[in-house]
C-alpha positions in Angstrom: 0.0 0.0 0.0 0.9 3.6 -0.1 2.8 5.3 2.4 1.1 8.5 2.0 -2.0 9.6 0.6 -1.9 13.3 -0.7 -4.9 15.7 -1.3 -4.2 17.8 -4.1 -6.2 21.2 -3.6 -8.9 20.5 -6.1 -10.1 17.2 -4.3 -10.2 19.3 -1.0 -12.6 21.9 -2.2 -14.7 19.0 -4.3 -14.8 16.8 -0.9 -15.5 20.0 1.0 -18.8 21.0 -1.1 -19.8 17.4 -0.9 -19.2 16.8 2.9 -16.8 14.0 2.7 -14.0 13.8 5.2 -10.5 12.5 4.1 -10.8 9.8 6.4 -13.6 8.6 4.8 -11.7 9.0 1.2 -8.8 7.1 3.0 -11.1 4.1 4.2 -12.4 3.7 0.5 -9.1 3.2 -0.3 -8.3 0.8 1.8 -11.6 -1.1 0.7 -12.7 0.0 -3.0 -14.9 -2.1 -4.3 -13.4 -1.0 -7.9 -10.1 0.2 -9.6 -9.4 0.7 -13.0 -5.7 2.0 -14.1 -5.5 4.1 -17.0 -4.5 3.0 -20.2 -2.9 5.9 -21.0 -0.6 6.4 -17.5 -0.1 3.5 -15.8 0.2 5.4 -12.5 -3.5 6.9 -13.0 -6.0 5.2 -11.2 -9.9 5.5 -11.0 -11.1 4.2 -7.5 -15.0 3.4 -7.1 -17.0 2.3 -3.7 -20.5 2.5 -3.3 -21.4 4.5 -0.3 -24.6 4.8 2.0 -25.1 8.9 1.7 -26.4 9.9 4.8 -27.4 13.1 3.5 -29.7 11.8 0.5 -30.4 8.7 2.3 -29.4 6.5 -0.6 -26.3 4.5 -1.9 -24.0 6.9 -3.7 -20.9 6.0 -5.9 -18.0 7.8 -5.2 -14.8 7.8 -7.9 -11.8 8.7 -6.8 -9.1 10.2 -9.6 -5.8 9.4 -8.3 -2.0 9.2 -9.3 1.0 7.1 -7.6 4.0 9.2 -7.1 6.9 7.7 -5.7 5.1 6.0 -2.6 2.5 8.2 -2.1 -0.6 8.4 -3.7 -2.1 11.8 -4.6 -5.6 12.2 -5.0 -6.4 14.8 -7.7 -10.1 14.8 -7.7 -13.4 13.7 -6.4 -16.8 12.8 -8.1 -20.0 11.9 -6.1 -22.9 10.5 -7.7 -26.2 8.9 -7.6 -26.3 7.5 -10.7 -24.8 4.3 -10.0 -25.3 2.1 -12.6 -24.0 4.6 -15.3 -20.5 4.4 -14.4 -19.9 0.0 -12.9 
């Protein structure tokens, strides 16, 4: 696993004006229930879990954009939807 996890400043405002905490980002991590690498950059990584939003009270998917560096993995951005079965 990584050694660090980094949160570029675009994921922070996209996980700030969707109420996620970076612990919460960190656990899906640890436990995705999806990752696809890019076929363009090896190093690029999508990272999926499905979610119980507490706020909308339904199953949400979160994808995580992310990119290893070194040791550490930097998380570039953040997408939160409902629309589940559009993107697994």
């Amino acid at each position: 696993m990584f050694q660090e996890i980094k949160f570029l400043p675009h994921a922070l405002k996209r996980m700030k004006e969707r109420g996620i905490k970076q612990k919460d980002i960190e656990k899906f991590i640890r436990n995705p229930d999806k990752i696809e690498t890019s076929k363009i950059n090896r190093n690029r990584f999508l990272i999926k879990k499905i979610y119980y939003n507490k706020t909308y009270s339904k199953d949400h998917l979160i994808m995580i954009i992310s990119e290893r560096e070194n040791n550490s993995l930097k998380i570039i951005t953040i997408i939160d939807t409902s629309k589940i079965s559009k993107y697994i």
